[in-house]
C-alpha positions as CSV (number, residue, x, y, z in Angstrom):
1,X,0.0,0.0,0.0
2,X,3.0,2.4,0.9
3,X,4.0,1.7,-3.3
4,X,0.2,2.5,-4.2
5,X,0.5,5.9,-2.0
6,X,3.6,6.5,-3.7
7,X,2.4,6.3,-7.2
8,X,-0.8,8.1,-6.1
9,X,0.4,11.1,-4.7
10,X,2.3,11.8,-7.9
11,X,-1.1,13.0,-9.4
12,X,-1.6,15.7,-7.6
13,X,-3.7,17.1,-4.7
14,X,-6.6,14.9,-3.4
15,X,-9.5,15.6,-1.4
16,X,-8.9,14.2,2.0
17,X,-10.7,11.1,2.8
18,X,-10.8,10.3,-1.1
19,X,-9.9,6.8,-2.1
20,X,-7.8,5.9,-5.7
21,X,-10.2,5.1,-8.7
22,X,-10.1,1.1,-10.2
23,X,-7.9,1.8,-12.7
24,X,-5.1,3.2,-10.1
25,X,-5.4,0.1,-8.4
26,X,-5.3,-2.2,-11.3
27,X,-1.7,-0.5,-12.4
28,X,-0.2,-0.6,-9.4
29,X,-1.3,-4.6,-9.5
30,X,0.3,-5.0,-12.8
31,X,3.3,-3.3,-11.6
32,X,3.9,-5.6,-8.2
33,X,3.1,-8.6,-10.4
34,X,6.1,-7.3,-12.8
35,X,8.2,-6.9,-10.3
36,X,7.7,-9.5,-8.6
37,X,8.3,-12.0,-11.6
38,X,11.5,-10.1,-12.0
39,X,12.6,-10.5,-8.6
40,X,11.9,-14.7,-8.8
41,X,13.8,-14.8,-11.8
42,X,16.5,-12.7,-10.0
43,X,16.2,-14.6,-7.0
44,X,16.1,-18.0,-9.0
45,X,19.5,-17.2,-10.6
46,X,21.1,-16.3,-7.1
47,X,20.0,-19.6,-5.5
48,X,21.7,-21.4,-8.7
49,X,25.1,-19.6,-8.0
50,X,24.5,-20.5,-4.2
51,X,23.9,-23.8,-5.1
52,X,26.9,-23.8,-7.4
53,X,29.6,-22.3,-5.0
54,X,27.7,-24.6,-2.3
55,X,27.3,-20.9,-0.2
56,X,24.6,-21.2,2.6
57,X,21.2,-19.8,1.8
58,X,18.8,-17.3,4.4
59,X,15.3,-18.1,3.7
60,X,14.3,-16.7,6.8
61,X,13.6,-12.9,5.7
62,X,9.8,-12.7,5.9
63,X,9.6,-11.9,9.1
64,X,12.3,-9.0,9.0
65,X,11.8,-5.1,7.9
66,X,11.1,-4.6,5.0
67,X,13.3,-1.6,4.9
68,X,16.6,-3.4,6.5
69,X,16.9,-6.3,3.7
70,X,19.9,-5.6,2.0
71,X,19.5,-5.3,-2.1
72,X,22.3,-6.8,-4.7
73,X,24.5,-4.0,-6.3
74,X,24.3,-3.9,-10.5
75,X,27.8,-5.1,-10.5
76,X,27.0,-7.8,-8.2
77,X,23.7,-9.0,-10.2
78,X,26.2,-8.8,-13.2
79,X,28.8,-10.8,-11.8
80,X,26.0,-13.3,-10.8
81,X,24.4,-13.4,-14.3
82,X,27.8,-14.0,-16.6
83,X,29.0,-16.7,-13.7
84,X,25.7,-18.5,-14.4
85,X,25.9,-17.6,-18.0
86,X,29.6,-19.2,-18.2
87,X,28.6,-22.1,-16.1
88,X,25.9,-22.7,-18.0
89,X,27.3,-22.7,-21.5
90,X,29.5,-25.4,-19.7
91,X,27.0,-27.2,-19.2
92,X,25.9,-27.0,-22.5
93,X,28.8,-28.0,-24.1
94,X,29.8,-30.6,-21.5
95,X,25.7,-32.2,-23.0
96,X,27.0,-31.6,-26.4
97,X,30.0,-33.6,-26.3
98,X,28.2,-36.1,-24.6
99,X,25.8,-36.1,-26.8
100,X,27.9,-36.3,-30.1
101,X,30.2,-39.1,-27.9
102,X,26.5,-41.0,-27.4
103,X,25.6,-40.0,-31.3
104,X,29.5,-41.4,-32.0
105,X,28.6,-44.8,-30.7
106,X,25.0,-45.4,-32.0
107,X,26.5,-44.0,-35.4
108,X,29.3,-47.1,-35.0
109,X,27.0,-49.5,-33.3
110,X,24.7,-48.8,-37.2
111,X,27.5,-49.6,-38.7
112,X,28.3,-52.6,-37.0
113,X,25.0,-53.8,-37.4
114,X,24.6,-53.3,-41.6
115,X,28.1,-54.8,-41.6
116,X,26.8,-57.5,-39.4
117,X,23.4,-57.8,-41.7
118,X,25.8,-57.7,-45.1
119,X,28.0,-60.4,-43.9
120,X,24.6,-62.6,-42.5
121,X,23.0,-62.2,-46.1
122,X,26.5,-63.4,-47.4
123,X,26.7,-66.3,-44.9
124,X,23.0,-67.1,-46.0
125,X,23.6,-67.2,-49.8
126,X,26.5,-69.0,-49.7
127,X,24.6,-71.5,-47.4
128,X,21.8,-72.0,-49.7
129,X,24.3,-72.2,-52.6
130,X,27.0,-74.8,-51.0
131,X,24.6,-76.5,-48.9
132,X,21.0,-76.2,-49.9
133,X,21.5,-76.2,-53.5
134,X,25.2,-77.6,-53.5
135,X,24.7,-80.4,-50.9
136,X,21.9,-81.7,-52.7
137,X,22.1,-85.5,-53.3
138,X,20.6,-86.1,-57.0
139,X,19.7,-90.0,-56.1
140,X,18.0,-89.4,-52.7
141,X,17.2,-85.8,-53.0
142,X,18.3,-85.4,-49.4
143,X,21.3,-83.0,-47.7
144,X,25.1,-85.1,-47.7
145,X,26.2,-84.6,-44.1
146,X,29.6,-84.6,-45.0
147,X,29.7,-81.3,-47.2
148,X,27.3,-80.2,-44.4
149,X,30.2,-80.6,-41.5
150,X,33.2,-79.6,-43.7
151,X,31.1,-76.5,-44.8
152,X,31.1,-75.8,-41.0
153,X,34.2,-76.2,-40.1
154,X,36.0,-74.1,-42.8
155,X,33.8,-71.4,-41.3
156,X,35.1,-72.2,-37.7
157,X,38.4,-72.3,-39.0
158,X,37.8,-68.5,-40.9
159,X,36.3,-67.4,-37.9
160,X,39.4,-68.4,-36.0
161,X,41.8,-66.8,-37.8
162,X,39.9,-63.7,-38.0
163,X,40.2,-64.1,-34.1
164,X,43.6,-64.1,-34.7
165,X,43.8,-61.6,-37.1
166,X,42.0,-59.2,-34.5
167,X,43.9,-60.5,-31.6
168,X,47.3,-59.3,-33.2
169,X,45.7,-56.0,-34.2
170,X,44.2,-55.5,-30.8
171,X,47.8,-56.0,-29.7
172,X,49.4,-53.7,-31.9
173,X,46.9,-51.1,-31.0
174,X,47.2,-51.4,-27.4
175,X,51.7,-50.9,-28.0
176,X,50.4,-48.0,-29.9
177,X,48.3,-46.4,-27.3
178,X,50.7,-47.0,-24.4
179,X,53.6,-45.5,-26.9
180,X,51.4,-42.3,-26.9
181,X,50.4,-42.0,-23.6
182,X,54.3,-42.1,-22.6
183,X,54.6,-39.8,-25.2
184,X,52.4,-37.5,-23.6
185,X,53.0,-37.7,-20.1
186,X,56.5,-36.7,-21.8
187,X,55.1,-34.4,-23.1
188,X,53.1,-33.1,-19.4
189,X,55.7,-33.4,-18.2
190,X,58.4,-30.5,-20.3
191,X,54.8,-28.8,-20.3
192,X,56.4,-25.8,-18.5
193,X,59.0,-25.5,-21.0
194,X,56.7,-24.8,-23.7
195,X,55.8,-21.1,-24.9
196,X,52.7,-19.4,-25.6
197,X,54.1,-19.6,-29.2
198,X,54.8,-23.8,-28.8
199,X,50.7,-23.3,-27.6
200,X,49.2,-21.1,-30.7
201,X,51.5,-23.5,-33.3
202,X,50.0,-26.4,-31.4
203,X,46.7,-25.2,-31.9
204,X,47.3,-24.7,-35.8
205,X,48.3,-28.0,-36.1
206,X,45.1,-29.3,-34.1
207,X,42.8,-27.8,-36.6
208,X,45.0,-28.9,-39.6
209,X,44.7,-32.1,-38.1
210,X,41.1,-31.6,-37.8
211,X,40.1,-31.0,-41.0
212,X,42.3,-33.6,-42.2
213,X,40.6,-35.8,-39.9
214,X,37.0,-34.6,-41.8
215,X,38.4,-34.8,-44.7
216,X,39.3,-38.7,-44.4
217,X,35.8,-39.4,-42.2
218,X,34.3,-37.7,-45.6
219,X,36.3,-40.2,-47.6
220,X,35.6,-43.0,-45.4
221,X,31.7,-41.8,-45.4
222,X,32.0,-42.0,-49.6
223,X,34.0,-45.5,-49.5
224,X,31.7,-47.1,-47.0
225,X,28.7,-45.8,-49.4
226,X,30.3,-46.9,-52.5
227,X,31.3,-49.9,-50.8
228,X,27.8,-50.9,-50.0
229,X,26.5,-50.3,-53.5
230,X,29.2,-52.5,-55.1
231,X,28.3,-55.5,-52.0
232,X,24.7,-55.0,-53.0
233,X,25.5,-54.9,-57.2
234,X,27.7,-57.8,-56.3
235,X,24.6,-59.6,-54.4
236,X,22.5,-59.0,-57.3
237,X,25.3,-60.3,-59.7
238,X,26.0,-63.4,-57.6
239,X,22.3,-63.8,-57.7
240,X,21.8,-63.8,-61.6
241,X,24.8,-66.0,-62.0
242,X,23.1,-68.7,-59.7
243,X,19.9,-68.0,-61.7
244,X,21.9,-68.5,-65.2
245,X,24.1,-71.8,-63.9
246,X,20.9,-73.3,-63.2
247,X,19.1,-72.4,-66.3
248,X,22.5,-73.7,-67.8
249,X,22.2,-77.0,-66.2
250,X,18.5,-77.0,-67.5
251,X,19.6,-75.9,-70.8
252,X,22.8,-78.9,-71.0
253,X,20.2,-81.8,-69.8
254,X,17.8,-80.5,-72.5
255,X,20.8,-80.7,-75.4
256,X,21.7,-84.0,-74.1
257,X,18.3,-85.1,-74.0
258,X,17.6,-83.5,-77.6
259,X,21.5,-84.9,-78.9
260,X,19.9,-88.4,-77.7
261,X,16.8,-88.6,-79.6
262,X,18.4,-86.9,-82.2
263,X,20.9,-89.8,-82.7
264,X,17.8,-91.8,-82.3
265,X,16.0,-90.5,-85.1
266,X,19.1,-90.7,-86.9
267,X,19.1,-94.5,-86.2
268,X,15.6,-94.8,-87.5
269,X,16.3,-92.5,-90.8
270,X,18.5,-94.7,-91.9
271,X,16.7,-97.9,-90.7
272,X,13.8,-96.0,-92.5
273,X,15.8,-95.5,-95.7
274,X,17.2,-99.1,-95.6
275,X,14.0,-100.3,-95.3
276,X,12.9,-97.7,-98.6
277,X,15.2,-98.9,-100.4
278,X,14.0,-103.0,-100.1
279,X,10.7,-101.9,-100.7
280,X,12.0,-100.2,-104.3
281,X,13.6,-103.3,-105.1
282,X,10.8,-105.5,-104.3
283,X,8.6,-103.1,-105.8
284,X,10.9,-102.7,-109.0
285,X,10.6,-106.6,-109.3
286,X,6.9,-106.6,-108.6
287,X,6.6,-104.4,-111.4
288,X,8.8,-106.1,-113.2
289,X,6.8,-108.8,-112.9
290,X,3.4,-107.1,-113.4
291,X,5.1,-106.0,-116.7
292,X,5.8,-109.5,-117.6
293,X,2.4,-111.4,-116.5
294,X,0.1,-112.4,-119.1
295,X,-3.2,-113.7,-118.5
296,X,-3.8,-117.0,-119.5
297,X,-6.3,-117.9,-122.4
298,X,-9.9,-119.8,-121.2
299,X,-9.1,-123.3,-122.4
300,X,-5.9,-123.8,-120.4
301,X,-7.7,-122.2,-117.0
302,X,-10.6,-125.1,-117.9
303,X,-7.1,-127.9,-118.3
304,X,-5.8,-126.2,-115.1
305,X,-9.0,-127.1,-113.3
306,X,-9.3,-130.5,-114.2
307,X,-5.8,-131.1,-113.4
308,X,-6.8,-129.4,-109.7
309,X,-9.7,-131.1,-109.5
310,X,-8.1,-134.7,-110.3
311,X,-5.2,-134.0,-107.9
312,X,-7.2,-133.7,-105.6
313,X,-9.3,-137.1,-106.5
314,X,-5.5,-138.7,-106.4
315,X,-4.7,-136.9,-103.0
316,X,-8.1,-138.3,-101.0
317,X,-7.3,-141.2,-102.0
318,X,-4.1,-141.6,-101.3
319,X,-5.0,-140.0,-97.6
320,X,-7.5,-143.0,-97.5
321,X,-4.6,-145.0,-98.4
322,X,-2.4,-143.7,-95.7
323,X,-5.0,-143.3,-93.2
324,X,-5.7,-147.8,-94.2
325,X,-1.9,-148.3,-94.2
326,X,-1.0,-146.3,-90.6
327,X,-4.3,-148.8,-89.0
328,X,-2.6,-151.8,-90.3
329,X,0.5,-150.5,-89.5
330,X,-0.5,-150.2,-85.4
331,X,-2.7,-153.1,-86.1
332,X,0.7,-155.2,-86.8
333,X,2.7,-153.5,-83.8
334,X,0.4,-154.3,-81.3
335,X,0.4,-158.0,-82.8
336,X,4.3,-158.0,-82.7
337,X,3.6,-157.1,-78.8
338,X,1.8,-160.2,-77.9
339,X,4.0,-162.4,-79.8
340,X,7.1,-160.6,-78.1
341,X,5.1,-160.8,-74.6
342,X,4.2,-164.3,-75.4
343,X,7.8,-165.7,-76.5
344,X,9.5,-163.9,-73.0
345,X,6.8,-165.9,-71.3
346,X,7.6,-169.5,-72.5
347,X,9.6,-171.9,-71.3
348,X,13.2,-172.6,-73.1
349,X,12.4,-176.4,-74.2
350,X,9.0,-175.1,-75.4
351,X,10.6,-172.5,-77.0
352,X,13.1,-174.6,-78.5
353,X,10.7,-177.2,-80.1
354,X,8.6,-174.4,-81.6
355,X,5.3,-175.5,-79.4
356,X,3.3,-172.7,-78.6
357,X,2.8,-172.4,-74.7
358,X,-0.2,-173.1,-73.2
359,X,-3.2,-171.1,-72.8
360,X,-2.1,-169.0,-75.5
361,X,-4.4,-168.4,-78.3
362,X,-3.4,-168.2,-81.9
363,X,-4.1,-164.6,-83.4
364,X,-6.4,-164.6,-86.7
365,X,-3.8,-164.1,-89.5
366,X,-1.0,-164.7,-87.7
367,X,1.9,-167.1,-88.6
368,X,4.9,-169.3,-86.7
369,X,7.8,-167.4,-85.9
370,X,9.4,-169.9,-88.3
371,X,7.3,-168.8,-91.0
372,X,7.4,-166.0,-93.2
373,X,4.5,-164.0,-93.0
374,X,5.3,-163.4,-88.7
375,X,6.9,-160.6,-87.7
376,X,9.3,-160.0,-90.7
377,X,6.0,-159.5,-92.6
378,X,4.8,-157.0,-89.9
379,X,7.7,-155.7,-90.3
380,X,7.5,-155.2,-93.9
381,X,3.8,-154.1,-93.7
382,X,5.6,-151.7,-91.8
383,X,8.2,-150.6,-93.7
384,X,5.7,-150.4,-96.4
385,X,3.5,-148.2,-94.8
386,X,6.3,-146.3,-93.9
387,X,7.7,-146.0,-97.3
388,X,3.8,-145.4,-98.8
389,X,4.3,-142.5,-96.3
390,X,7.4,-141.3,-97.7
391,X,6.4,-141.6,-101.1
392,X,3.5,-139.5,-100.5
């Protein structure tokens, strides 16, 4: 109220007992609320430097005179701003650098992991090409395990001397890193030899060395880029040359298969054309014969017939013949049985005085064995069947 007065009694006389319009009131709000909000920010940046130099801080003013708190000087508000200004821009940079170190090691963890991805695809295509496609047993249509395992194990063996590889670099780098940090703890340590001069030429070199550095991370940037393009054009190449050896292997089955049938059809051509050629000789002598034939006039066809037709006579009846001769013929063998069966049967003297044994019963047309119409002349009915037979 003492500020509101203040401001009030710069307008001139009042009537006593008169109290100051809305609008007086409403300014002199605004104007605490300004200064208020100053003095927080004011007050805000003090207890950061307080905080920062760790000084003790009096809260307990309140309750004290207005008039008796002491006020910061300009200079001393100054001071207090550019400390926290300074400190601040610290603090900045210190989040930058952390930042771009953080930024650093996603931006090589990316690259670790498209390498990672390039080399898997890699390992994958050559997988499906040794093993999947390579590995293939034609007969069983199954996987060999044995170019499965070796496959395996030249990768185990890669992979170890890559350990090895990386082992002996890591080595070498850690020689190099201890060789410069005694180099610059040498370095430290003839530090209060050096000049302001040694410091400025020092700091030319940095920045030399700086952009030299971005100039070979911008080079690096470009070969890493162009060396992805060629992986990937070499992926796609890799990829039409396993696409055109198997439509090559297609392609040489399908010529051997076509070489085949065509040496078949070469067979048959010239089984076809041997066969031609018989067929123009026959048919040349057909023709030759067709040329030749004369038909026959009506009287010898008529002679011809007759002569068939009393061939034929002769040839029933010399089947009768045959058909008479063959009964006789078994007829006669089967009487040459008996007499065979009978003469094993008799006794010697019997046999010896020519006396049929007894019991046995004398065949109609039959002879003595002494006689010679027995079996001599079944024989010879025999023979002369036989020789009726060859006649015929």
């Amino acid at each position: 109220m003492a500020t509101v007065l203040r401001n009030t009694t710069n307008r001139g006389p009042e009537k006593p007992g008169a109290e100051p319009s809305l609008d007086d009131l409403m300014a002199a709000v605004q104007e605490i609320q300004n200064s208020n909000a100053v003095l927080k920010k004011e007050n805000f940046v003090l207890e950061s430097y307080l905080n920062r130099k760790r000084l003790p801080i009096e809260r307990d003013l309140a309750s004290s005179d207005p008039d008796s708190v002491h006020t910061l000087s300009l200079e001393q508000k100054f001071f207090i701003a550019n400390s926290e200004l300074k400190d601040t821009a610290a603090e900045i940079d210190k989040a930058k650098a952390a930042s771009e170190k953080y930024m650093e090691q996603l931006r090589s963890l990316r690259e670790e992991t498209e390498i990672r991805i390039s080399e898997m695809k890699k390992e994958a295509y050559e997988f499906r090409r040794d093993i999947v496609s390579g590995a293939l047993n034609t007969r069983t249509g199954k996987i060999m395990a044995e170019k499965v395992i070796k496959y395996f194990e030249d990768k185990l063996r890669a992979k170890d001397n890559l350990v090895e590889k990386l082992q002996a670099k890591n080595v070498a780098l850690k020689l190099q890193a201890a060789k410069l940090e005694a180099q610059l703890q040498h370095k430290e340590q003839l530090g209060e030899l050096l000049l302001p001069i040694d410091f400025e030429q020092l700091k030319i070199e940095n920045q030399q060395y700086q952009q030299t550095i971005e100039l070979r991370n911008a080079d690096l940037l470009s070969l890493k880029i162009t060396a992805g393009t060629t992986h990937k054009t070499l992926s796609n190449h890799k990829k039409k040359l396993y696409a055109l050896s198997i439509e090559h292997d297609q392609l040489r089955s399908e010529i051997s298969s076509k070489r085949d049938a065509l040496a078949k059809l070469t067979d048959e051509q010239q089984r076809v054309a041997s066969e031609s050629a018989q067929v123009a000789v026959i048919k040349r002598k057909l023709r030759g014969q067709l040329d030749d034939y004369r038909v026959p006039e009506v009287l010898a066809y008529v002679k011809l017939n007759a002569e068939l037709a009393e061939l034929a006579k002769h040839i029933r009846d010399w089947q009768r013949k045959l058909d008479i001769a063959h009964l006789s013929h078994r007829k006669a063998a089967q009487l040459v049985h008996q007499r065979t069966m009978a003469m094993a049967s008799v006794p010697p003297m019997s046999a010896a005085a020519g006396v049929p044994p007894a019991g046995s019963v004398p065949v109609a047309g039959s002879t003595p064995s002494g006689s010679r119409g027995g079996p001599m002349a079944a024989r010879g009915l025999s023979a002369g069947a036989t020789r009726t037979d060859y006649h015929l």
